[in-house]
C-alpha positions in Angstrom: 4.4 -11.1 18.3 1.4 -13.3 17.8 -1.3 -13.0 15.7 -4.8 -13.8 17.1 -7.0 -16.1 14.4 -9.4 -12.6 13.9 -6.2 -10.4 13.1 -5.6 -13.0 10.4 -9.1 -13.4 9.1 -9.4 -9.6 9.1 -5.9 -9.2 7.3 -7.6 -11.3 4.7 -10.3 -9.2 4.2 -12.3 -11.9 5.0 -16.0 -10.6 6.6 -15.8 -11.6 10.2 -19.0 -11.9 12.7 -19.5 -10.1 16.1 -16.8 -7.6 15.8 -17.5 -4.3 17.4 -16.5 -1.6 15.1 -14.1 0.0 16.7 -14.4 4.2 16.2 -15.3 4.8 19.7 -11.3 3.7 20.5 -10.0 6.1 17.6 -8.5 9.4 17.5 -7.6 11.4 15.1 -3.6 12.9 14.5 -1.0 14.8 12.5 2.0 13.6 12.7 4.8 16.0 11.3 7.4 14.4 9.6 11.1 15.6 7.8 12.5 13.1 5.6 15.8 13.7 3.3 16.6 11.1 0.8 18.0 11.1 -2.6 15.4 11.4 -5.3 15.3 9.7 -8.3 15.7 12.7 -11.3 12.6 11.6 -13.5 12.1 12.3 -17.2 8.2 11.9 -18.0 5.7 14.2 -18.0 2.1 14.0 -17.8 -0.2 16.5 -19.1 -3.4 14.9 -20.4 -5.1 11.2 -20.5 -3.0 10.5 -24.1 0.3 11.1 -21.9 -1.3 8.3 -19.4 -2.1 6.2 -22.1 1.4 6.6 -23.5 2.9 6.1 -20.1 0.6 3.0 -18.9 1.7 1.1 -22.8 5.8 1.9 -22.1 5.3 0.3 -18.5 3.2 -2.4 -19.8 4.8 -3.7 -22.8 7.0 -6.6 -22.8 10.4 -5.3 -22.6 9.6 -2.6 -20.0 12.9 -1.4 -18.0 15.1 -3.2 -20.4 17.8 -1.2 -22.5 15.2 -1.1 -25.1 12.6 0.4 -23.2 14.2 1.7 -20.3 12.2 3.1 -16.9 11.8 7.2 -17.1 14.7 7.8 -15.0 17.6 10.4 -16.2 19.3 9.4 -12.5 19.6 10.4 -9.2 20.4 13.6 -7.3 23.7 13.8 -6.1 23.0 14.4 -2.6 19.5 13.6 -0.4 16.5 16.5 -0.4 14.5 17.3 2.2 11.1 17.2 2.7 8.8 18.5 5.2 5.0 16.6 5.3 2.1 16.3 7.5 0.4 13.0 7.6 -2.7 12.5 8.7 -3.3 8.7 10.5 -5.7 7.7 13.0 -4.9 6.0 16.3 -7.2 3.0 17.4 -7.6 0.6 20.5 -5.6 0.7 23.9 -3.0 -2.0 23.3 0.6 -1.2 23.7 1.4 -4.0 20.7 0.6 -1.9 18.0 0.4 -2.4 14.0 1.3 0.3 12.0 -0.9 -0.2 8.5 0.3 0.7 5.3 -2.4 1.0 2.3 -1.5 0.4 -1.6 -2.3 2.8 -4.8 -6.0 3.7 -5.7 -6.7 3.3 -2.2 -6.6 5.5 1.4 -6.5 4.5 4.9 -9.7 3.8 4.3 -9.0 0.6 3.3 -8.3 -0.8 6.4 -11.5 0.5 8.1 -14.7 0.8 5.6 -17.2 2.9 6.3 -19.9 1.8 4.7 -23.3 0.3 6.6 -21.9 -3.9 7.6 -18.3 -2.7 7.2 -17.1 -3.4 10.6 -17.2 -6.8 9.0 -14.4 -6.3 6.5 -13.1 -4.1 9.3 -9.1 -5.1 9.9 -8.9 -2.3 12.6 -11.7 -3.6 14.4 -10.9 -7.0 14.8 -7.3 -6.0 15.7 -8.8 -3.7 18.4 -10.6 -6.1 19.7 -8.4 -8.6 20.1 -6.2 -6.3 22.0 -3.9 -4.4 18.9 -3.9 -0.8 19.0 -4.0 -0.2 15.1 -1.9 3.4 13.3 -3.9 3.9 9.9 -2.5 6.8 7.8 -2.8 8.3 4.4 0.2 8.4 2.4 2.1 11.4 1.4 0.2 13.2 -1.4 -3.0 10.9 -0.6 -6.4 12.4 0.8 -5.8 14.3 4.2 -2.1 14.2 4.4 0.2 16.9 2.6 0.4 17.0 -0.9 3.6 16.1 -2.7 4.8 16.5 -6.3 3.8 13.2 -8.1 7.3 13.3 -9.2 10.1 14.0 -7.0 7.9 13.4 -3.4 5.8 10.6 -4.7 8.5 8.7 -4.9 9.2 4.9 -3.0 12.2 5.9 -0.8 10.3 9.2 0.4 7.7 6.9 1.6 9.8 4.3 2.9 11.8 7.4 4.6 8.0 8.3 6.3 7.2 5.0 7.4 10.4 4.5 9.1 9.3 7.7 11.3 6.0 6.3 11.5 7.6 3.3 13.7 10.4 6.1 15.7 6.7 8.0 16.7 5.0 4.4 17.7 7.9 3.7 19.9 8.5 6.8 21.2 5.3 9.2 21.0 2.7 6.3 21.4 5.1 4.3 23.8 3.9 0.6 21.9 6.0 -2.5 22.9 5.7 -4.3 20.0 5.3 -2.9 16.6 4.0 -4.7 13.4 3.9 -3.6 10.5 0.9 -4.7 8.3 0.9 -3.7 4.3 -1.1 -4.2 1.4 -0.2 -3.9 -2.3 2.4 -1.4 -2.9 1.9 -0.6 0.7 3.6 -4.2 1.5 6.9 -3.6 -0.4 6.7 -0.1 1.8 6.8 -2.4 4.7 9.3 -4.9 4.0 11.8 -1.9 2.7 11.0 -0.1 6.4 11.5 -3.7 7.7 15.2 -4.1 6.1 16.2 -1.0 8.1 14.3 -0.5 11.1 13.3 -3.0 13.8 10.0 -4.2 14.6 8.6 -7.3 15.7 6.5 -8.7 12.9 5.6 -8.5 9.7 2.0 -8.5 7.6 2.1 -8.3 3.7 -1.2 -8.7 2.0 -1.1 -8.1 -2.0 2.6 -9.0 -2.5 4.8 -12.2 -3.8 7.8 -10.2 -4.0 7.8 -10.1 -7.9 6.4 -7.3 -10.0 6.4 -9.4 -13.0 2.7 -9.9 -13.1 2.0 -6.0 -12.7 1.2 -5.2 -16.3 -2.2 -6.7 -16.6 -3.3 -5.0 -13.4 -2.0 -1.1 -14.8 -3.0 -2.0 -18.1 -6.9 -2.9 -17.2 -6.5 -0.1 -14.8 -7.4 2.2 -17.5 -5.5 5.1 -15.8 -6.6 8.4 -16.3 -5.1 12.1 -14.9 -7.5 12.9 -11.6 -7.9 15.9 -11.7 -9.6 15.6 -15.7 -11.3 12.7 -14.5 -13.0 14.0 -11.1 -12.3 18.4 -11.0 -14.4 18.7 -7.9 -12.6 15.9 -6.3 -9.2 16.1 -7.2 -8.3 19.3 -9.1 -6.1 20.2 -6.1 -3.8 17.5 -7.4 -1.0 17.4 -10.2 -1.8 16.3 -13.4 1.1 13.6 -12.7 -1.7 11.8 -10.6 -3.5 8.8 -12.2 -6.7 7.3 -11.1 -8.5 4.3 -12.5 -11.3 4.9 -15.2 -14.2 3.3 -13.4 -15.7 1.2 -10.8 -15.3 -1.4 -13.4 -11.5 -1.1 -13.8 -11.0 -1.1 -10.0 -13.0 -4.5 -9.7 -10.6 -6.1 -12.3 -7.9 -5.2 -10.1 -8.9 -6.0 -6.8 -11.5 -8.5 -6.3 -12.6 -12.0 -8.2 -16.1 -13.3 -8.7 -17.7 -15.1 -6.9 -15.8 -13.7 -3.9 -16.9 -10.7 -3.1 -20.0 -8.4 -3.0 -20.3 -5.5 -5.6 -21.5 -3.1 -2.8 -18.4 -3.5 -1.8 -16.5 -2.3 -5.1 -19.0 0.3 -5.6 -17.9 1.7 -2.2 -14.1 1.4 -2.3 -14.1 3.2 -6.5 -16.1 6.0 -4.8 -15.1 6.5 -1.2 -12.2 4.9 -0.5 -10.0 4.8 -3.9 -7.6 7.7 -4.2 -4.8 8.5 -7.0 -1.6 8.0 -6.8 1.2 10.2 -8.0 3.5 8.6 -11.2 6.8 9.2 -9.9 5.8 5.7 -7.1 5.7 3.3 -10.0 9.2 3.9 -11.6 11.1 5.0 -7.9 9.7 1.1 -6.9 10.8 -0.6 -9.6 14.3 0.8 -9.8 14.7 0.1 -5.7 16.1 -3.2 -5.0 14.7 -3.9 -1.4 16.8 -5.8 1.2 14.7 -8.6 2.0 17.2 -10.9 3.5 17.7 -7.8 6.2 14.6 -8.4 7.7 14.7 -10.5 11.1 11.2 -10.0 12.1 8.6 -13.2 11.5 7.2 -12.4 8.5 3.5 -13.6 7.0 2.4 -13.5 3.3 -1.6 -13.5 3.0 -2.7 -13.8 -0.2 -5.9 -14.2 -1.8 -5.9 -17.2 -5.2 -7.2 -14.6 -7.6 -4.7 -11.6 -7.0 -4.1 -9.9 -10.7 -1.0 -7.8 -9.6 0.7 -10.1 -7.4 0.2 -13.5 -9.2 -1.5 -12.3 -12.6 -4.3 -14.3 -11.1 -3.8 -17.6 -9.7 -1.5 -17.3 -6.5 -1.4 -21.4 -5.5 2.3 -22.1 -5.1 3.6 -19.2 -6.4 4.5 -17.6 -3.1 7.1 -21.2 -1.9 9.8 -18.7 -3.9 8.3 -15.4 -1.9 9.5 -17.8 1.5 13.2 -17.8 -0.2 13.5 -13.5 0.2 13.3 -13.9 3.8 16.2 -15.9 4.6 17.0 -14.5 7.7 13.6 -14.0 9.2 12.9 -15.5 12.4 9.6 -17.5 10.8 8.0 -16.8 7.4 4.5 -18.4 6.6 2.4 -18.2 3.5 -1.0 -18.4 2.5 -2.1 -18.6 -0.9 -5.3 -20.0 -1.0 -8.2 -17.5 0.3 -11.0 -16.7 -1.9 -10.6 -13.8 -2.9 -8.8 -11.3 -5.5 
């Protein structure tokens, strides 16, 4: 599978010109889904913003998931658990190559379609549409219209890597796509390189990644992560208190983008429409899985922009010649590692 030079403009984030937005192509779904995995048992508990704070500084500081400051895991059940979710995704375009998107934490599917007046611009789902994609957006379990989940034993990495490995059985079967790709960003990404390892598909997008997490810290850190449902009731006080959100608009832009590149309209939009919170038990159940990357046969294509904080703790250029090395049995793997942009 090819990608057209709009796809990889739009993957970029990169504002494109004289792309139709594409919600007149969309429809909206519930896909049911039954996953049974083995959980990770975890020991932490979050109450209150001081039990965030606590939890962001033991994830943060320098020997985090050594002996001496080990991960919040007690183990691993004994045999897998089942889970039963809905998850909410849109379907967009008429293609029968489809791409299957995968958002990151503090975000929605949302992300890959903004809403706001100019957003068809930044608008990966349009340009994909129109050059001939169909496009599967979808909220991750526990996230905005899809079920909610425990932040601790649902909201964990193989649950979700469990769910996105359905997502591709429903493309194939369900939508009937010939070609599926599967496009991530963020935490999103390493979802779709783990779904990659163990199911086929025909290419592979990941935006927000360089394969290490060793530059993560800063990013949590200047989070400023505080429980959702203290920090927004109305909003989120359906939720857990085991789900963390960012502080402020202000937090989120130290995260995600990088003056010059980028227009605070734009920030302003994704901390208050599109940002969501993610549950804890994703952050430990990730770090502890050792993903398969050499499994992956699919062409494979890294997108970066210079300035990403939890990829490349800010300065990407040449970082990502060691990403090419995980995919030694990948049928291509190309990097990028110079767009403006955080």
């Amino acid at each position: 599978m090819h990608l057209s030079f709009a796809l990889y403009l739009a993957t970029a984030a990169w504002p494109l010109s004289g792309v139709v937005q594409a919600s007149e192509t969309c429809r909206h779904i519930n896909i049911p889904v039954s996953v049974s995995v083995p959980r990770f048992e975890l020991d932490t508990t979050i109450n209150n913003n001081w039990d965030a704070a606590t939890l962001t500084f033991n994830f943060t500081r320098r020997d985090a998931g050594s002996p001496t400051a080990p991960l919040p895991i007690s183990g691993v059940t004994s045999t897998p658990v089942e889970s039963k979710f809905t998850i909410s995704a849109k379907l967009c375009g008429t293609g029968k190559s489809i791409l299957i998107l995968t958002h990151g934490i503090l975000e929605s599917s949302l992300y890959w379609n903004p809403g706001f007046p100019g957003g068809e611009s930044y608008s990966l789902v349009s340009a994909a549409v129109a050059a001939g994609y169909s496009t599967l957006t979808y909220d991750r379990v526990g996230v905005a219209s899809s079920s909610p989940a425990n932040s601790l034993s649902e909201a964990q990495f193989g649950v979700e890597t469990a769910i996105l490995n359905q997502l591709v059985h429903y493309a194939k079967t369900t939508i009937s796509a010939s070609k599926v790709a599967l496009v991530g960003h963020s935490y999103g990404s390493y979802l779709s390189a783990a779904t990659a390892s163990q199911v086929a598909v025909d290419a592979v997008v990941l935006t927000g990644f360089s394969g290490t997490l060793q530059f993560f810290a800063p990013f949590l850190a200047g989070s400023n992560l505080r429980v959702a449902r203290i920090q927004d009731p109305l909003r989120w006080g359906h939720l857990d208190s085991g789900y963390l959100t960012s502080s402020d608009v202000y937090a989120e832009a130290y995260g995600f983008f990088a003056e010059p590149f980028f227009e605070h309209r734009v920030a302003e939009w994704n901390f208050n429409v599109d940002s969501q919170p993610f549950g804890v038990g994703g952050l430990p159940s990730l770090l502890a899985t050792e993903i398969p990357y050499g499994n992956i046969t699919a062409p494979v294509l890294v997108l970066q922009g210079q300035y990403d904080l939890p990829s490349c703790g800010g300065n990407c250029l040449g970082l990502l010649n060691s990403t090419s090395e995980l995919f030694s049995n990948a049928k291509v793997v190309e990097t990028v590692d110079d767009l403006p942009a955080g």
